[in-house]
C-alpha positions as CSV (number, residue, x, y, z in Angstrom):
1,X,-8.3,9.2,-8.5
2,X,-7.6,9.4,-4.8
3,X,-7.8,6.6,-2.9
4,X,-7.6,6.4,0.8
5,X,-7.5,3.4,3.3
6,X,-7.5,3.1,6.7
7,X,-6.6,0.2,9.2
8,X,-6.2,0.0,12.3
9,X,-9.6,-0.8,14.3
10,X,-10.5,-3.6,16.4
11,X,-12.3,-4.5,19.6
12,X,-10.1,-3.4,22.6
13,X,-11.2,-3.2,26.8
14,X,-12.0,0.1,28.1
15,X,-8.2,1.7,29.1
16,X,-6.3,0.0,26.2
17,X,-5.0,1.9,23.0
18,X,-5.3,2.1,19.7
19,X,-3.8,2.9,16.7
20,X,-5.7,3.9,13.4
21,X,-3.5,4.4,9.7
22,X,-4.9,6.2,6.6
23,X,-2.7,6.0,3.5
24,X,-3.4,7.7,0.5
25,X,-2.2,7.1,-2.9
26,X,-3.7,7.8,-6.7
27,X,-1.9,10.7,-8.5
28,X,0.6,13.4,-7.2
29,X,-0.7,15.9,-5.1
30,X,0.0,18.0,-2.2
31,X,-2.8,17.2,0.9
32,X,-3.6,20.1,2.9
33,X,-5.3,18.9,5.6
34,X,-5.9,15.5,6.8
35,X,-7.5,14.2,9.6
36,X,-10.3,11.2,11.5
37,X,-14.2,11.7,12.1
38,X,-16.3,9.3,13.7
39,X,-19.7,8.2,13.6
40,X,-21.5,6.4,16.3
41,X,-24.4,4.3,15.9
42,X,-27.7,7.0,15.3
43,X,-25.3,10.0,15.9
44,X,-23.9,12.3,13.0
45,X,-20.6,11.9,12.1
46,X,-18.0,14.3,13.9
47,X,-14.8,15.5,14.4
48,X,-11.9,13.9,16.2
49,X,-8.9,15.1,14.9
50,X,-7.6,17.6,12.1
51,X,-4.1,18.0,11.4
52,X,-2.6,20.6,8.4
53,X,0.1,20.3,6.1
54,X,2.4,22.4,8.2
55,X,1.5,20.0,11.4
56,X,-1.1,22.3,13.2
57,X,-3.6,20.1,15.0
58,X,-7.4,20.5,16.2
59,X,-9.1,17.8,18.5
60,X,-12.4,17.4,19.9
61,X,-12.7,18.5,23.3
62,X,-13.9,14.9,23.7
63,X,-10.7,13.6,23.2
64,X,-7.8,15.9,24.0
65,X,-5.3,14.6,26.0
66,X,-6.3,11.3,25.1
67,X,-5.8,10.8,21.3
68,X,-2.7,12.3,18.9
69,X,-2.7,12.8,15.5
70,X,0.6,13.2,13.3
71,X,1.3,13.2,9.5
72,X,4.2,11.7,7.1
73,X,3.7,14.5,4.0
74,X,6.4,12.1,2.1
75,X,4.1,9.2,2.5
76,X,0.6,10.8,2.1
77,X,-0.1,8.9,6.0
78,X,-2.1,9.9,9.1
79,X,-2.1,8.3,11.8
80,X,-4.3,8.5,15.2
81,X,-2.8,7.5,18.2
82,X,-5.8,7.0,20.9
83,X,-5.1,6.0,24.2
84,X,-6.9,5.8,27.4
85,X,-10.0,4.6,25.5
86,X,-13.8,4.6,26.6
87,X,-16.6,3.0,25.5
88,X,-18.2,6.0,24.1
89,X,-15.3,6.5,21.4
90,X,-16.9,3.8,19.8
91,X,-18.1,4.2,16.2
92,X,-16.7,4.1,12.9
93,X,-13.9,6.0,12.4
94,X,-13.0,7.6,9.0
95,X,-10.2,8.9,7.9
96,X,-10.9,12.3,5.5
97,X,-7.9,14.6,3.3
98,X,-8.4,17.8,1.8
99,X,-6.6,18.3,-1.7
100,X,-7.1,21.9,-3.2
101,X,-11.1,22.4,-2.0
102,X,-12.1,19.2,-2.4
103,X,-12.4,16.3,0.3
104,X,-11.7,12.7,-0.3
105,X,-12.9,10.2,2.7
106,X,-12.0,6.6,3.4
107,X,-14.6,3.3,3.7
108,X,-14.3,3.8,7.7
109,X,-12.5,1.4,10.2
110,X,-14.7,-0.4,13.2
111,X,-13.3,1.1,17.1
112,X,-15.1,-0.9,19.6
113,X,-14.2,-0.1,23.4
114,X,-15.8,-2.8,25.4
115,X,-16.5,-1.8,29.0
């Protein structure tokens, strides 16, 4: 059973930085991709951040420049580094791995970017 949690979210001013963590632990396995979604208040949940195995990295356009992602593959982490923050990255951010074909997600974490 795969378990994921995430930490990391909190209320911050428009400008500041944040830093979300997703650690995953249950039995041994090898994560191919890991990476965040968010979902905002009546909005579908989307894509911030993809990072693979071998440390290849997609963001949403939204976000480039802004937010990095990186991986520990010894420690089954992920970590989102977002900076230069805005209200509108506000939502519910969740962290999500691939193992084999099947994806796992975390309970979410709470960003909120006050203006």
């Amino acid at each position: 059973q795969v378990q994921l949690v995430e930490s990391g979210g909190d209320l911050v001013q428009a400008g500041g930085s944040l830093r979300l963590s997703c650690a995953a632990s249950g039995s041994s396995f090898n994560i191919n991709v890991m990476g965040w979604y968010r979902q905002a208040p009546g909005k579908q949940r989307e894509l911030v951040a993809i990072i693979t195995r071998g440390s290849t990295t997609t963001y949403a356009d939204s976000v480039k420049g802004r937010f990095a992602i990186s991986r520990d593959n010894a420690k089954n982490t992920v970590v989102l580094q977002m900076n230069s923050l805005k209200p509108e990255d506000t939502a519910v951010y969740y962290c999500k791995v691939i193992i084999g074909i099947r994806p796992y997600w975390g309970r979410g974490t709470q960003v909120t970017v006050s203006s």
